[in-house]
Structures are given as C-alpha cells and as structure tokens.
C-alpha positions as CSV (number, residue, x, y, z in Angstrom):
1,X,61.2,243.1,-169.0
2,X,59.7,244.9,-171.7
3,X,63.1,246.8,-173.0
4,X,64.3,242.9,-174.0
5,X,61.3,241.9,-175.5
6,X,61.6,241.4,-179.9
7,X,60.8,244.7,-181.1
8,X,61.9,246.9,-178.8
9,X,65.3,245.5,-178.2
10,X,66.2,245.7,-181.9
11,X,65.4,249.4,-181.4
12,X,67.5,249.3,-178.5
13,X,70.2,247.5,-179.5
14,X,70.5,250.4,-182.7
15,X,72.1,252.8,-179.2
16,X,74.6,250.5,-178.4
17,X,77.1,251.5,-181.7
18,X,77.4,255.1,-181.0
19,X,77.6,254.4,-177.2
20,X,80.5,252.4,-177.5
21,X,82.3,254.6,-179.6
22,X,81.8,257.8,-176.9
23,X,83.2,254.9,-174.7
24,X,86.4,254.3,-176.8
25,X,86.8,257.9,-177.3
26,X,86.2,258.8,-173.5
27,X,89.2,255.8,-173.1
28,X,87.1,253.3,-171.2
29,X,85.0,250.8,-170.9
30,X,81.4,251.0,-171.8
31,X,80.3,249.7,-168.2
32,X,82.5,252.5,-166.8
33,X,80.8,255.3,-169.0
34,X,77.9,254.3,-167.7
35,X,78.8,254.8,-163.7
36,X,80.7,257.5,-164.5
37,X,77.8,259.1,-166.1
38,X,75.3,258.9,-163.3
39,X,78.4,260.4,-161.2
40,X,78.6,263.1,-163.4
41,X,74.9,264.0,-163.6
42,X,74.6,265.1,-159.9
43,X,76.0,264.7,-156.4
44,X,73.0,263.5,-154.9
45,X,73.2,260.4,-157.7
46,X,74.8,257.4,-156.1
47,X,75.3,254.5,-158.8
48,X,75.5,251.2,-157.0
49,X,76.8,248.8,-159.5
50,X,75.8,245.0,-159.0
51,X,78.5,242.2,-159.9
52,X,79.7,239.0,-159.2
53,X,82.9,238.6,-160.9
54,X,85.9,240.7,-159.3
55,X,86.9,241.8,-162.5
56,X,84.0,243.3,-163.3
57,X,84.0,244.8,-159.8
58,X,87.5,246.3,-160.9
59,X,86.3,247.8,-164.0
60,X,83.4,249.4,-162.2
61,X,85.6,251.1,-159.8
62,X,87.6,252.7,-162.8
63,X,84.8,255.0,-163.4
64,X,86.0,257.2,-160.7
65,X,88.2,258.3,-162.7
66,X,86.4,258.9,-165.7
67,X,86.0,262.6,-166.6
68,X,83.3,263.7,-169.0
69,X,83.2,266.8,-170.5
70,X,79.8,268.9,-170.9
71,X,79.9,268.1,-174.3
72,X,80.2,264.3,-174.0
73,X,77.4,264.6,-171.1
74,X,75.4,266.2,-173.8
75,X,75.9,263.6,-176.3
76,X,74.8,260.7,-173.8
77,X,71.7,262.5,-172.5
78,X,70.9,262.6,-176.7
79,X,71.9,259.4,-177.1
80,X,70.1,257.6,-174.4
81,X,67.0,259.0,-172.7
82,X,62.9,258.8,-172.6
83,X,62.2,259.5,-176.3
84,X,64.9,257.0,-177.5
85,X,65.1,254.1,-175.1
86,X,61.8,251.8,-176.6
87,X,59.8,249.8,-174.0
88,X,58.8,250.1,-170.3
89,X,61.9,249.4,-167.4
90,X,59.0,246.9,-165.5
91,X,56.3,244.9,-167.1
92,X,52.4,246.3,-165.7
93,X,52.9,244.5,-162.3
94,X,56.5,245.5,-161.2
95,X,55.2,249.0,-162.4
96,X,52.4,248.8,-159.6
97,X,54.7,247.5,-156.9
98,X,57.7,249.8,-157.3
99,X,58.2,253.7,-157.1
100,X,59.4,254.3,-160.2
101,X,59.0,257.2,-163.1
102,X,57.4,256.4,-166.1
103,X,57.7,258.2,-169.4
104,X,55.0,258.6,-171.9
C-alpha cells in the first residue's frame, strides 16, 4: 500500500491534525466525519464501513446524524483530495486488477 509506505505516510500523517479538529468542532468522531462525509457528497455515494468490534460499529452508525455544512464540506474536500493525499491507493499490480481512478 503505497500511502503507508515511509515517505509518503509522514506527508500523510501532516492531514490528520486539522482533520481532527474539523472532527471536534463538527462534535464527532473522526471515523464518523468521515462516513458522514461520503453521505454528504452525493446520494448515489453509499459508504460501507468495515469493522469488527461493535463499538466501532456503533460509532459508525452515528454518522447519520452528522450534518456538515457547505463550508465544512469545503474545508474537507481542501484538506483531503488528489493534490494532497501523497502515494497511490494500490501498489502497480492491485492497480491492474481493480477498476479504480488514478490521479496524476
């Protein structure tokens, strides 16, 4: 997974400050900004969160009612997208054997 290798997670990991604090200021939990995000983006955007503790299931399902303003929406899409998010999703391989988007 490219994202986690050395270099490119320390860029990375330089997002995750001002992520959490849109989190505490939204009045959740990071994992829940995230859902609720890709429910705010558009209908057709189904997140399908993966877990295995029910706790974390619990938390996930709290997203729901998470409302983001335009303005925070605005502020994540900044934050997090294409130009700032350093490394590929899939190494070479996976990138052959999935449909997936990449960005140059």
């Amino acid at each position: 997974m490219p994202r986690f290798a050395a270099d490119h997670f320390a860029a990375n990991q330089r997002l995750l400050p001002p992520y959490l604090a849109i989190a505490q200021e939204v009045g959740c939990s990071p994992a829940q900004l995230a859902i609720a995000w890709l429910l705010h983006k558009a209908p057709h955007i189904l997140p399908i969160p993966g877990t295995s503790r029910v706790d974390h299931l619990l938390d996930d399902l709290g997203a729901d009612a998470v409302r983001l303003s335009p303005e925070v929406m605005a502020r994540l899409e900044a934050l997090i997208n294409q130009h700032t998010v350093a490394g590929n999703r899939y190494n070479d391989q996976a990138n052959r054997e999935v449909d997936t988007e990449v960005f140059v």
